[in-house]
PyMOL Python script that loads the backbone (N, CA, C, O; Angstrom):
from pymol import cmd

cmd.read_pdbstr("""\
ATOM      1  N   UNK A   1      17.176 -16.462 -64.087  1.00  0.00           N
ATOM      2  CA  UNK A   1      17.112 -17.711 -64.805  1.00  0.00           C
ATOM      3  C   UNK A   1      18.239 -17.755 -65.833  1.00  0.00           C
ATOM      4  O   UNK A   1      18.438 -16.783 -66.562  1.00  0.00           O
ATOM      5  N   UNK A   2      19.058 -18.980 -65.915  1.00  0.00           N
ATOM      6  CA  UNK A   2      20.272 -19.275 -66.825  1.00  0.00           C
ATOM      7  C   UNK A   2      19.391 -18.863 -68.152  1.00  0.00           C
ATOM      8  O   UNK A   2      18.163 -18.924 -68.200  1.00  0.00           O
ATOM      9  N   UNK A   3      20.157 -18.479 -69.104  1.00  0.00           N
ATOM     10  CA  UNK A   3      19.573 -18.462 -70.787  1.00  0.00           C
ATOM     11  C   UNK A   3      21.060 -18.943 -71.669  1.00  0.00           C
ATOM     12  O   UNK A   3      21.931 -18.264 -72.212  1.00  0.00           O
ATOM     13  N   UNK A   4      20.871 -20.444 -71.514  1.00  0.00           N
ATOM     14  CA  UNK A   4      22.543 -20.506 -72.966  1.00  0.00           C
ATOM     15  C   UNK A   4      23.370 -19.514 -73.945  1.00  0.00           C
ATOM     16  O   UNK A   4      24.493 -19.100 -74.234  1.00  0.00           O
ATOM     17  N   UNK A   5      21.902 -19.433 -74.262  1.00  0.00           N
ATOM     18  CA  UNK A   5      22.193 -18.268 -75.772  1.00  0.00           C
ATOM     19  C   UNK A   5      22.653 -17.018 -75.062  1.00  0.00           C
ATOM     20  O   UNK A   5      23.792 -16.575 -75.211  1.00  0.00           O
ATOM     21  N   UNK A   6      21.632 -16.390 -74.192  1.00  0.00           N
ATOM     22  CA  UNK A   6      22.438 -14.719 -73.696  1.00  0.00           C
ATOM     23  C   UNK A   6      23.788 -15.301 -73.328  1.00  0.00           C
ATOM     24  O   UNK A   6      24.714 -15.130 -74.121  1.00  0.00           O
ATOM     25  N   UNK A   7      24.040 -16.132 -71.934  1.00  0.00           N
ATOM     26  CA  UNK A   7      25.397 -16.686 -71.702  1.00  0.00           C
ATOM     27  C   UNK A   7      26.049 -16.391 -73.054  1.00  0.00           C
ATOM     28  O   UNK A   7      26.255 -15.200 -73.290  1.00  0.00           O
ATOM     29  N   UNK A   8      26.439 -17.369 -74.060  1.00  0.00           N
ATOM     30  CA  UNK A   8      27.690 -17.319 -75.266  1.00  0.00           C
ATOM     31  C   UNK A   8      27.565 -15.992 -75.491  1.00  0.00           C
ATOM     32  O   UNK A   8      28.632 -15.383 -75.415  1.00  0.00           O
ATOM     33  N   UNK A   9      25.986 -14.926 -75.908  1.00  0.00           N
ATOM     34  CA  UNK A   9      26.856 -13.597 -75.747  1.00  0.00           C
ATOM     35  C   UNK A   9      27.275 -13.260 -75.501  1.00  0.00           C
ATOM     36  O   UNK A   9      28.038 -12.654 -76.253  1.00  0.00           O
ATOM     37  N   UNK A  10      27.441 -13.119 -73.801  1.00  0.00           N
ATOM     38  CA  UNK A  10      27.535 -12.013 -73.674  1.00  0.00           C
ATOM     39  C   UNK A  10      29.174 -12.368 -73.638  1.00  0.00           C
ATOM     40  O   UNK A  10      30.007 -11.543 -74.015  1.00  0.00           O
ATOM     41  N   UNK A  11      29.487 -13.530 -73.200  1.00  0.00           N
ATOM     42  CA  UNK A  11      30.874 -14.691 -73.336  1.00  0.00           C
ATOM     43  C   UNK A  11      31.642 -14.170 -74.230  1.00  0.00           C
ATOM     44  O   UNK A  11      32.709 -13.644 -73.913  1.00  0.00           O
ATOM     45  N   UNK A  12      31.147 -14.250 -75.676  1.00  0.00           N
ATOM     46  CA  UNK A  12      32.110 -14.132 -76.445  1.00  0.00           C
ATOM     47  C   UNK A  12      32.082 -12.339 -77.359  1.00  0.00           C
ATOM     48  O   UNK A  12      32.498 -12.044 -78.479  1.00  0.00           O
ATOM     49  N   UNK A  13      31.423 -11.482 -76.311  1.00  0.00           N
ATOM     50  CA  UNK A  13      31.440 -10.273 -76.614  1.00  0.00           C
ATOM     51  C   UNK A  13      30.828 -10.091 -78.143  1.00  0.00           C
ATOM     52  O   UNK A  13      31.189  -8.966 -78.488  1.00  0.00           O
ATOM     53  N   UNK A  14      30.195 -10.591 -79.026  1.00  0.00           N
ATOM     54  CA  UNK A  14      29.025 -10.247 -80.282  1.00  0.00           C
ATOM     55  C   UNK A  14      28.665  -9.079 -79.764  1.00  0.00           C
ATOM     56  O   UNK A  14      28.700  -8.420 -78.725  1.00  0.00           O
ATOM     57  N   UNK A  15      28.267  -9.059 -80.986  1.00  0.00           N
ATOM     58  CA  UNK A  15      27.044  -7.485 -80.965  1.00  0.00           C
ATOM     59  C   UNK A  15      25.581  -8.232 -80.830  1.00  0.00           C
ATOM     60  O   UNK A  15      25.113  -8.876 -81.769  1.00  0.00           O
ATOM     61  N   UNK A  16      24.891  -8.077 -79.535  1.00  0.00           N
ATOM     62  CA  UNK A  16      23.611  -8.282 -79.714  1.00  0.00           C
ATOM     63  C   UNK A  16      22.204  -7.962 -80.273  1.00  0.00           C
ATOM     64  O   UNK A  16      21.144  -8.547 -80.500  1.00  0.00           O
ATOM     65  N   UNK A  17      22.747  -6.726 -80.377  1.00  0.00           N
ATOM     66  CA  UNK A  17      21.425  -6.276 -81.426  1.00  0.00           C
ATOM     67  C   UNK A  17      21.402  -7.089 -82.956  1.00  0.00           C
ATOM     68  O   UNK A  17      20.466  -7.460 -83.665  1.00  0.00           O
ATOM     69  N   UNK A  18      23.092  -7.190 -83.122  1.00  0.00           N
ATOM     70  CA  UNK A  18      23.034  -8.432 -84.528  1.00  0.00           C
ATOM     71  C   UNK A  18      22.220  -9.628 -84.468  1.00  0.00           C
ATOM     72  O   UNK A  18      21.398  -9.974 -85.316  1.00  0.00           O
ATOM     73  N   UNK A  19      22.481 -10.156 -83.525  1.00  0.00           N
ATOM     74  CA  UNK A  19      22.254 -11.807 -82.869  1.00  0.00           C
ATOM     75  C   UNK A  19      20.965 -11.454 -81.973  1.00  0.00           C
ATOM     76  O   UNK A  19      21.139 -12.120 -80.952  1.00  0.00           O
ATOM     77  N   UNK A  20      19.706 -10.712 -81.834  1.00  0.00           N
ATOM     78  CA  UNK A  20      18.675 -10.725 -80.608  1.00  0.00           C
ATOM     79  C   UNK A  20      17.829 -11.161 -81.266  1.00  0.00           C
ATOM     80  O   UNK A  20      16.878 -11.336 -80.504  1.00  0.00           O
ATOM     81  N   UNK A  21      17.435 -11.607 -82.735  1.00  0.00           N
ATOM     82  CA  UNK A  21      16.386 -11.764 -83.303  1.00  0.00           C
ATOM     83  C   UNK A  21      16.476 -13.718 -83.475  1.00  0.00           C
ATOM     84  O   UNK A  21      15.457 -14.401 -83.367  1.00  0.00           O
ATOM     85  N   UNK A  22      17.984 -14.383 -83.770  1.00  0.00           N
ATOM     86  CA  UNK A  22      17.905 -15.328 -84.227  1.00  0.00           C
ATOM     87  C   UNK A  22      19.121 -16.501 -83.076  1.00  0.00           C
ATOM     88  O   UNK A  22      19.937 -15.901 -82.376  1.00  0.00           O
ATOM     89  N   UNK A  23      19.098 -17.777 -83.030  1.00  0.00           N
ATOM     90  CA  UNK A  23      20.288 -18.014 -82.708  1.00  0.00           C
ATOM     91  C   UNK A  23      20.214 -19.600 -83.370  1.00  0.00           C
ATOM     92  O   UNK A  23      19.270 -20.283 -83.769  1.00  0.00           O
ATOM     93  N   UNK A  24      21.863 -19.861 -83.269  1.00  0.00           N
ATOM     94  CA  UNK A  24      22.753 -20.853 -83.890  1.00  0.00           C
ATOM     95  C   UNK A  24      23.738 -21.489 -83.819  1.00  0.00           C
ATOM     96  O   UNK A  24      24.893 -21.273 -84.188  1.00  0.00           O
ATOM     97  N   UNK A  25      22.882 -22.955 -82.930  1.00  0.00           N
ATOM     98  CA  UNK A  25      24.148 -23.915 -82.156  1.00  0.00           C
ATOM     99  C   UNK A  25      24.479 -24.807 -83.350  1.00  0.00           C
ATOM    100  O   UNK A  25      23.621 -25.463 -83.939  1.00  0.00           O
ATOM    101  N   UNK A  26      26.324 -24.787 -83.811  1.00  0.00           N
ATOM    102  CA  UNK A  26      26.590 -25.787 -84.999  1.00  0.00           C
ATOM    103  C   UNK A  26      27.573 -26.293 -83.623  1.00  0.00           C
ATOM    104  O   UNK A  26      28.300 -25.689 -82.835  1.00  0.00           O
ATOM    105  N   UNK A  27      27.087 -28.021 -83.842  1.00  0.00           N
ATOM    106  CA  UNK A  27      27.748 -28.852 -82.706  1.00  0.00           C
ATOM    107  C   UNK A  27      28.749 -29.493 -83.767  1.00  0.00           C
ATOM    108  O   UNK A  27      28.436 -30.070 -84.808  1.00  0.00           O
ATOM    109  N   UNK A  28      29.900 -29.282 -83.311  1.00  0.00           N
ATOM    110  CA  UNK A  28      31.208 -29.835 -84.315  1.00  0.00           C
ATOM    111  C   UNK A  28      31.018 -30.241 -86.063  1.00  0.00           C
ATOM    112  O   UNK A  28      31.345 -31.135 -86.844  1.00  0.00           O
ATOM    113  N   UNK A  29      30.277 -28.954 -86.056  1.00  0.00           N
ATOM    114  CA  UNK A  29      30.121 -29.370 -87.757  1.00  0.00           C
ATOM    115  C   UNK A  29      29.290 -30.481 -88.463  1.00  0.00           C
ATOM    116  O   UNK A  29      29.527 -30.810 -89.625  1.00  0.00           O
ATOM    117  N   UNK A  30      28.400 -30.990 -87.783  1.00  0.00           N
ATOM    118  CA  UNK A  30      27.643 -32.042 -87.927  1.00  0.00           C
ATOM    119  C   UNK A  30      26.075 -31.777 -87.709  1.00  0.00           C
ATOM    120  O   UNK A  30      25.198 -32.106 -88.508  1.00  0.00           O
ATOM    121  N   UNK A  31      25.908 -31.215 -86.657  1.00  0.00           N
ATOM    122  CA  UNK A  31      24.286 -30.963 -86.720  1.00  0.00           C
ATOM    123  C   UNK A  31      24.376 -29.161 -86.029  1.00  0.00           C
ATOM    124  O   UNK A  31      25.119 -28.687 -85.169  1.00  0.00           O
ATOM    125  N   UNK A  32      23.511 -28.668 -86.678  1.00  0.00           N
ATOM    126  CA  UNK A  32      22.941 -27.236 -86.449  1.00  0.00           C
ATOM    127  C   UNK A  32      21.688 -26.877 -85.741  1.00  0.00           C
ATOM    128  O   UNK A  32      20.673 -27.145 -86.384  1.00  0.00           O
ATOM    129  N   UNK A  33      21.537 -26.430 -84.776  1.00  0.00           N
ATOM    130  CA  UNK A  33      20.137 -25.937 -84.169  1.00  0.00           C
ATOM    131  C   UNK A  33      20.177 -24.578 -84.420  1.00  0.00           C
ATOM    132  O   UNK A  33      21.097 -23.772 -84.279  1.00  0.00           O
ATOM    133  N   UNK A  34      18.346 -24.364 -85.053  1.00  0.00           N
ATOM    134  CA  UNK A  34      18.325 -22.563 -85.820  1.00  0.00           C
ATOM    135  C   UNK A  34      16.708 -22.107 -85.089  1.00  0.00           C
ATOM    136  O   UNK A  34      15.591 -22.323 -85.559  1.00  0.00           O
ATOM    137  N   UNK A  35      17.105 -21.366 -83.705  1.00  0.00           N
ATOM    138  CA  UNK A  35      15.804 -20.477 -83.661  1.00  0.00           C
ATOM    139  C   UNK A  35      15.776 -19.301 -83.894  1.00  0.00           C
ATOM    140  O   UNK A  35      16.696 -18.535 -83.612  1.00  0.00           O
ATOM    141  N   UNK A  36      14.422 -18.887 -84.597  1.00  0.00           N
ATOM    142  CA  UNK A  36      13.955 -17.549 -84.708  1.00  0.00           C
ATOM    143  C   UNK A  36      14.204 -17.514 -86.206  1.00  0.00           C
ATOM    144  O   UNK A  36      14.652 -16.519 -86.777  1.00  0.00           O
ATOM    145  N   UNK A  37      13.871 -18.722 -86.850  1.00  0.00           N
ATOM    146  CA  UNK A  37      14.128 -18.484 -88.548  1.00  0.00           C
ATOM    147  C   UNK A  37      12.577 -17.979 -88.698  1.00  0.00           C
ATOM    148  O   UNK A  37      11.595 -18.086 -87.963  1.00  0.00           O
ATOM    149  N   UNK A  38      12.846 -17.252 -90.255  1.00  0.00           N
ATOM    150  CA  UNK A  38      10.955 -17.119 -90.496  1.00  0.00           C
ATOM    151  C   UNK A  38      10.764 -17.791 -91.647  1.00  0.00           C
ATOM    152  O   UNK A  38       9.800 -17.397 -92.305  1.00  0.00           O
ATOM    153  N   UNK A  39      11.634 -19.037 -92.266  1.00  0.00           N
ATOM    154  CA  UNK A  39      10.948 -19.485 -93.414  1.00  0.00           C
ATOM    155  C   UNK A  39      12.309 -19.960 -94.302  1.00  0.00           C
ATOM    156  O   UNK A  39      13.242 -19.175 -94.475  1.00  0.00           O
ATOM    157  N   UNK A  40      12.312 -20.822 -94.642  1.00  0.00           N
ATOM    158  CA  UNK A  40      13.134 -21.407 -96.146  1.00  0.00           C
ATOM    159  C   UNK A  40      13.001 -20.890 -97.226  1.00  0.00           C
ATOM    160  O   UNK A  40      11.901 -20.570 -97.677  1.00  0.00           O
ATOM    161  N   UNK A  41      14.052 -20.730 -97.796  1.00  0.00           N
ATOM    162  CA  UNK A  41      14.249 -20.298 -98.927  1.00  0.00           C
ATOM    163  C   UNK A  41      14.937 -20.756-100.152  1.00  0.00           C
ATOM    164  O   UNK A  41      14.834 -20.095-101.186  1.00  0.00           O
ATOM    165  N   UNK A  42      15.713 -21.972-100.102  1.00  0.00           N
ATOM    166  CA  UNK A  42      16.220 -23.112-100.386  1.00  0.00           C
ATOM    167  C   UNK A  42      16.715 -23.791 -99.434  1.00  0.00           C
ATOM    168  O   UNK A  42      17.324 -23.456 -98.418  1.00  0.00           O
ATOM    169  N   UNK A  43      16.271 -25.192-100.021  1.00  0.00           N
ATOM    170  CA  UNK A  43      16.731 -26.384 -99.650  1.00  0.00           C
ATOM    171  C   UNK A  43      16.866 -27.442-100.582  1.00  0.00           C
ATOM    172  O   UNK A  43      16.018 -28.076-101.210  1.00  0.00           O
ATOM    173  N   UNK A  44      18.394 -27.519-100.538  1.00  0.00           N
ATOM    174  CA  UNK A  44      19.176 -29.152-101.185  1.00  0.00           C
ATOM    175  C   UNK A  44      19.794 -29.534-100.495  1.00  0.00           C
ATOM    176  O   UNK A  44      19.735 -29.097 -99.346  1.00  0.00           O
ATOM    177  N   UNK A  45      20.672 -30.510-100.826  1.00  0.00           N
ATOM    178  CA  UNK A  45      21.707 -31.591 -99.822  1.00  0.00           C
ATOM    179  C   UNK A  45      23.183 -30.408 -99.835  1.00  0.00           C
ATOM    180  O   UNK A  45      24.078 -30.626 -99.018  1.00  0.00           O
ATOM    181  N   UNK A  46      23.291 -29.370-100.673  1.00  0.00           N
ATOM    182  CA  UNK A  46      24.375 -28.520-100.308  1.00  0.00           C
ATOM    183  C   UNK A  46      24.022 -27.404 -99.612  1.00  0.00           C
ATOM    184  O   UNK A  46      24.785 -27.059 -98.710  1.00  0.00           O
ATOM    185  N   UNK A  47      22.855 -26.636 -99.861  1.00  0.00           N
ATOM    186  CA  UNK A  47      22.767 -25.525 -99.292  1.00  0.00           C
ATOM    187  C   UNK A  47      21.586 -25.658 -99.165  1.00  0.00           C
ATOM    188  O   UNK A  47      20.985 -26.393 -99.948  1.00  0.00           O
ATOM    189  N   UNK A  48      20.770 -24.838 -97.919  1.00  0.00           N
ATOM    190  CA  UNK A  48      19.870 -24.066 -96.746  1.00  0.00           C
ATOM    191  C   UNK A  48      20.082 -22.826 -96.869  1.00  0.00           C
ATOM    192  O   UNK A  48      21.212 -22.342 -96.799  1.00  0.00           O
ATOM    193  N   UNK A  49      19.141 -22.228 -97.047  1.00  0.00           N
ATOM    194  CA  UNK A  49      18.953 -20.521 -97.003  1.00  0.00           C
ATOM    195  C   UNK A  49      18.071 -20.246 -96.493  1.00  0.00           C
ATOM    196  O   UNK A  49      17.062 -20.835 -96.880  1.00  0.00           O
ATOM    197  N   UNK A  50      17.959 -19.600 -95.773  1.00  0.00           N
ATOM    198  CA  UNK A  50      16.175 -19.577 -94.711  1.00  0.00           C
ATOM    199  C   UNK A  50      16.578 -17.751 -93.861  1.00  0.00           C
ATOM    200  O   UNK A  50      17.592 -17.196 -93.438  1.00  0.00           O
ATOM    201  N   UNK A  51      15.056 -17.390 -93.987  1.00  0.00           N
ATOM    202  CA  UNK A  51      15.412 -16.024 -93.616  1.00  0.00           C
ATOM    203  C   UNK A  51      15.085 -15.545 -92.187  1.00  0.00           C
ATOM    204  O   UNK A  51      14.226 -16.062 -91.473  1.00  0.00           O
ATOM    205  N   UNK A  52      15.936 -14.407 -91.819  1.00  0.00           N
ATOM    206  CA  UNK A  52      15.851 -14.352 -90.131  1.00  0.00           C
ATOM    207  C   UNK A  52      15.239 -12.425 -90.025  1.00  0.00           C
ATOM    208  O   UNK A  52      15.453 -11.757 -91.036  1.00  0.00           O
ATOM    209  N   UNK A  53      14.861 -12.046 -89.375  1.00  0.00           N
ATOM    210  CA  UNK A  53      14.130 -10.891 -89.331  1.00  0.00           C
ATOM    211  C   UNK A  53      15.208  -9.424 -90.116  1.00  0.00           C
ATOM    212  O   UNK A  53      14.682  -8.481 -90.708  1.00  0.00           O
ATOM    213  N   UNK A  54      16.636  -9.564 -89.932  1.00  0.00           N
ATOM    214  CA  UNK A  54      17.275  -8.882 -90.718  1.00  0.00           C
ATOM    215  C   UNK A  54      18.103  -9.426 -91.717  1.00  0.00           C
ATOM    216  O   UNK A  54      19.114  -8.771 -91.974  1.00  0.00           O
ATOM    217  N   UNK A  55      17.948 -10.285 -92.231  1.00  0.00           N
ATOM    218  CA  UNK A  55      18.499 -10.785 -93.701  1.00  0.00           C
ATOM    219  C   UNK A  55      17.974 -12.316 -93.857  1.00  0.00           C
ATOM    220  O   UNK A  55      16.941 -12.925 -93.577  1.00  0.00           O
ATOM    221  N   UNK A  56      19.284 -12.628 -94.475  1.00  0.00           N
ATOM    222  CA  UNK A  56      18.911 -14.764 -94.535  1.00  0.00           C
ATOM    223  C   UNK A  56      20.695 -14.727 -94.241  1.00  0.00           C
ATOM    224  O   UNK A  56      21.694 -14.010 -94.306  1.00  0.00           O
ATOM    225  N   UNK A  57      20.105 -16.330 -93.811  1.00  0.00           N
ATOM    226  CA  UNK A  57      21.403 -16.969 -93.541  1.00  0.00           C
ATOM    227  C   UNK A  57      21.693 -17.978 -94.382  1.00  0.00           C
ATOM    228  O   UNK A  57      20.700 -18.573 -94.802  1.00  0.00           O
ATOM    229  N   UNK A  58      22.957 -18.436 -94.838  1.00  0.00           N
ATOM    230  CA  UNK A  58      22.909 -19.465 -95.821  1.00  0.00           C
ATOM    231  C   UNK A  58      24.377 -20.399 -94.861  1.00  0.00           C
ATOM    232  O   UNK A  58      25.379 -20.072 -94.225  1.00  0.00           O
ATOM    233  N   UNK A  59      23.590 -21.841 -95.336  1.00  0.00           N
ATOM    234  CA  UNK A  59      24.525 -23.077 -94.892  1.00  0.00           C
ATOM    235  C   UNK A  59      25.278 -23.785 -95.913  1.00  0.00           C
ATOM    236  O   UNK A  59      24.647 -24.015 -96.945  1.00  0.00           O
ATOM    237  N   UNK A  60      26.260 -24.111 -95.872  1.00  0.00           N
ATOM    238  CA  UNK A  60      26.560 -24.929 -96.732  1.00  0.00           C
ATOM    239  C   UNK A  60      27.407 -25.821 -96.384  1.00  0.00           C
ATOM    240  O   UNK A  60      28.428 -25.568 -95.746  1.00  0.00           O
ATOM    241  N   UNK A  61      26.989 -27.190 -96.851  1.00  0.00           N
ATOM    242  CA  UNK A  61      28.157 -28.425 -96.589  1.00  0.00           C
ATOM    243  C   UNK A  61      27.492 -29.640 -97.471  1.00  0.00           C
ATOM    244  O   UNK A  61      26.709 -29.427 -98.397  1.00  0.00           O
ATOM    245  N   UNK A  62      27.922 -30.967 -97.043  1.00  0.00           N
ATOM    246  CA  UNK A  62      27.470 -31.551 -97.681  1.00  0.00           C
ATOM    247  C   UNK A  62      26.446 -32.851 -96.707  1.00  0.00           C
ATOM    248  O   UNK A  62      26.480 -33.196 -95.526  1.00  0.00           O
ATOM    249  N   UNK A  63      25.415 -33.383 -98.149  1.00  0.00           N
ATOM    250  CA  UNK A  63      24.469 -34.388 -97.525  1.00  0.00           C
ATOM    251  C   UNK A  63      23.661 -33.838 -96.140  1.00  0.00           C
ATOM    252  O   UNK A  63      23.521 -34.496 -95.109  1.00  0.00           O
ATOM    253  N   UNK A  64      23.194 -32.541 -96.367  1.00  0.00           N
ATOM    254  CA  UNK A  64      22.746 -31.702 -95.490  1.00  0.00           C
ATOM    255  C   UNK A  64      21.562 -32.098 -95.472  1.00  0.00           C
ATOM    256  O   UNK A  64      21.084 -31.970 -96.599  1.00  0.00           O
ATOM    257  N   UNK A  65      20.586 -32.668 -94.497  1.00  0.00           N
ATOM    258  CA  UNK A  65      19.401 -32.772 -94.197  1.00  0.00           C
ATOM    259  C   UNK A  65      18.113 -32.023 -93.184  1.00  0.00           C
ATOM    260  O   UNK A  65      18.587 -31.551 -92.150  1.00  0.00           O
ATOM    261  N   UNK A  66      17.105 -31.907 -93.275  1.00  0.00           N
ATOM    262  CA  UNK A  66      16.323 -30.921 -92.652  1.00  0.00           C
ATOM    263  C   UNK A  66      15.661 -32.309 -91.390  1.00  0.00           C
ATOM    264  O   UNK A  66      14.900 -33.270 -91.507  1.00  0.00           O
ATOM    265  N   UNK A  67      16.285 -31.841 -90.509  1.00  0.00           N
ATOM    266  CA  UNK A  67      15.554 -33.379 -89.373  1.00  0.00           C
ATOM    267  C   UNK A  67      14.200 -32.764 -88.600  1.00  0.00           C
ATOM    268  O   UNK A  67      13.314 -33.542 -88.246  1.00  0.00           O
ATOM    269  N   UNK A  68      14.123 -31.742 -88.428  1.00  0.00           N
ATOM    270  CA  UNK A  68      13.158 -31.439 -87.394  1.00  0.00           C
ATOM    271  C   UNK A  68      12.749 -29.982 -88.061  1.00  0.00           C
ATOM    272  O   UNK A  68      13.525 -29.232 -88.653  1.00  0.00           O
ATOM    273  N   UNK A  69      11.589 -29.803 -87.864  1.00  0.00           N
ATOM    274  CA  UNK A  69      11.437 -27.909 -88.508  1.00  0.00           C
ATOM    275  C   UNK A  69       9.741 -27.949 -87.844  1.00  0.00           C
ATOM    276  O   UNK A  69       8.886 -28.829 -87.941  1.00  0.00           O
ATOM    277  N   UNK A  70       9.705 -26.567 -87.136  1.00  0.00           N
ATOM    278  CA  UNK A  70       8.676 -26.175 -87.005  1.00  0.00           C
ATOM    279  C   UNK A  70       9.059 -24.817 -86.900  1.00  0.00           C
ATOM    280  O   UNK A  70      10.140 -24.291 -87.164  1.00  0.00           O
ATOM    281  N   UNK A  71       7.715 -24.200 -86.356  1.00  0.00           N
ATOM    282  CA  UNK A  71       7.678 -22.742 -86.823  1.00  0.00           C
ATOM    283  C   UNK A  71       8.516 -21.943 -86.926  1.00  0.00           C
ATOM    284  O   UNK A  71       8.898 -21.323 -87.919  1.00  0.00           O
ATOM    285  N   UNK A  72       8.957 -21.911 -85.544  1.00  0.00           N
ATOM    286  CA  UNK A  72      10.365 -21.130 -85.668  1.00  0.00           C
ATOM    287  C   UNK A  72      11.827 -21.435 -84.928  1.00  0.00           C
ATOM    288  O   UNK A  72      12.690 -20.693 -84.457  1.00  0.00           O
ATOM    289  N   UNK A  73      11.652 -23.301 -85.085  1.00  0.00           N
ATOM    290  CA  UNK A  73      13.161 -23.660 -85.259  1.00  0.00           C
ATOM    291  C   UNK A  73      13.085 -24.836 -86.065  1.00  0.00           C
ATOM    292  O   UNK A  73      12.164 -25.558 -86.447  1.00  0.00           O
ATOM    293  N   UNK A  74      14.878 -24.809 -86.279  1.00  0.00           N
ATOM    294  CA  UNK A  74      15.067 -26.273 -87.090  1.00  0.00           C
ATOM    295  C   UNK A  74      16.056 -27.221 -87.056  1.00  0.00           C
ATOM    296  O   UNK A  74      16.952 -26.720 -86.376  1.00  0.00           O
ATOM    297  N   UNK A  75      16.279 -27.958 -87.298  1.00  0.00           N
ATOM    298  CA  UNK A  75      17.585 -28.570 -86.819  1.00  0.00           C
ATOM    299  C   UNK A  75      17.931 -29.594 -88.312  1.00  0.00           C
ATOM    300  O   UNK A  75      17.272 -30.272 -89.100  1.00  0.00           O
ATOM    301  N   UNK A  76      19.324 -29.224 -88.112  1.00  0.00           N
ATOM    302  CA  UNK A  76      20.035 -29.483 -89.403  1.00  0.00           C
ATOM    303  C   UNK A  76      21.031 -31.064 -89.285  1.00  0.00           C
ATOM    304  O   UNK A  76      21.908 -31.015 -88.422  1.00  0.00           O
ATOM    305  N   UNK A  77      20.953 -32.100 -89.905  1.00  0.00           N
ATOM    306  CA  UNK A  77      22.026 -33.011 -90.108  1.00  0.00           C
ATOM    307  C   UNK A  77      22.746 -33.126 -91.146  1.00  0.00           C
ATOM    308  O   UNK A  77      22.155 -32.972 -92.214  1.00  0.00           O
ATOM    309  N   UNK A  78      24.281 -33.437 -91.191  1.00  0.00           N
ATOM    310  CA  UNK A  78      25.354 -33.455 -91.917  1.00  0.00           C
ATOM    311  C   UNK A  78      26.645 -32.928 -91.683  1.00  0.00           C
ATOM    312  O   UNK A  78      27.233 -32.749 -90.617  1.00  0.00           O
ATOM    313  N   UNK A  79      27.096 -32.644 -93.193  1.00  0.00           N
ATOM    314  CA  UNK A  79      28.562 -32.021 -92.477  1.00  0.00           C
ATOM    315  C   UNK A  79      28.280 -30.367 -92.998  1.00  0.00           C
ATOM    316  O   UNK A  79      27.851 -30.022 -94.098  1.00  0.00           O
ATOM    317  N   UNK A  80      28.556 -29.736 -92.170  1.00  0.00           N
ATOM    318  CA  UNK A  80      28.231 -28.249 -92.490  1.00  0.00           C
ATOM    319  C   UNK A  80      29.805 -27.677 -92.073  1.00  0.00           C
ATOM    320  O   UNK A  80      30.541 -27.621 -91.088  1.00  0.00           O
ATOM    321  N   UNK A  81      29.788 -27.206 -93.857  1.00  0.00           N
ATOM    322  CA  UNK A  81      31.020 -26.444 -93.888  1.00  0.00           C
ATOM    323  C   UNK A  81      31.266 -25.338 -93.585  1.00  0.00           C
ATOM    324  O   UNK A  81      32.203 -24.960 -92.882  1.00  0.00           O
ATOM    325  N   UNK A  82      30.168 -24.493 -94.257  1.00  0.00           N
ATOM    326  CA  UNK A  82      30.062 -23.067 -93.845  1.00  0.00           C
ATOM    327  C   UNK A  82      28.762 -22.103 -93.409  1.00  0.00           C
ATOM    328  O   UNK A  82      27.751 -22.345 -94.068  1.00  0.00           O
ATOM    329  N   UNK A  83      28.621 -20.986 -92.341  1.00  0.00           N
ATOM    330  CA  UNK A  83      27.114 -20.499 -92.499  1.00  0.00           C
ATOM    331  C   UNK A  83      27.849 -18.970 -92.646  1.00  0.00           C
ATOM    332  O   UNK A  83      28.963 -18.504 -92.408  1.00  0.00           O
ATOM    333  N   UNK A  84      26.490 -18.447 -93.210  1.00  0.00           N
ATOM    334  CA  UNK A  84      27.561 -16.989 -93.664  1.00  0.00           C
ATOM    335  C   UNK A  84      25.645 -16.378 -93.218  1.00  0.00           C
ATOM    336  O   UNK A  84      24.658 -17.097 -93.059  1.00  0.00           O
ATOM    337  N   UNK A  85      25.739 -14.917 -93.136  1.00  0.00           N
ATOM    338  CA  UNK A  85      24.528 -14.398 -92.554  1.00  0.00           C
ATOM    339  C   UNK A  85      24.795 -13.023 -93.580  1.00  0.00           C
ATOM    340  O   UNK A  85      25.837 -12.370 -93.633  1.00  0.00           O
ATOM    341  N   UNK A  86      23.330 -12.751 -94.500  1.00  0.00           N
ATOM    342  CA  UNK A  86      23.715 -11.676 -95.283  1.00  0.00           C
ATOM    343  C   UNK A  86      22.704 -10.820 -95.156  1.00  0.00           C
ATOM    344  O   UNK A  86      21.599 -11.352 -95.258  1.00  0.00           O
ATOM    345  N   UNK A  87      22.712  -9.197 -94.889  1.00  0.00           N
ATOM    346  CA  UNK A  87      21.525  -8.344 -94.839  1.00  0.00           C
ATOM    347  C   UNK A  87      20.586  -8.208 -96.044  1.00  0.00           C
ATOM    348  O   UNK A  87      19.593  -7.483 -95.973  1.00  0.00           O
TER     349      UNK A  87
END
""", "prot")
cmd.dss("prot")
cmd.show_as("cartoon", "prot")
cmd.util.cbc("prot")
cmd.orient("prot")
């Protein structure tokens, strides 16, 4: 069975044990899809911080909105400048 996410791994050679817990489609800087988050940790119109089983990840851009969220995905609207992932 196709899987997107394994595909771009294994594609763009990542380390998967980094990336097996969470994943993160940013479609031209405008909207973000996030599975395997476990929870928010801030949220404003600049930054999203929400944590993933080995650290948090933080977003930042602007007029950032939370469109969709359930358990363990979410989907992001705006302009997203940057995501940075910290242990």
């Amino acid at each position: 069975m196709f899987n997107f996410f394994d595909e771009i791994k294994k594609r763009t050679y990542v380390n998967e044990e980094f990336f097996s817990d969470f994943n993160i489609v940013n479609m031209s800087g405008r909207l973000a899809y996030i599975e395997g988050h476990m929870g928010l940790t801030i949220l404003s119109p600049q930054t999203i911080v929400f944590k993933v089983k080995k650290g948090r990840v933080v977003i930042e851009g602007e007029n950032i909105i939370l469109a969709e969220l359930t358990e363990n995905t979410m989907l992001l609207q705006g302009k997203i400048n940057k995501m940075e992932f910290f242990q």
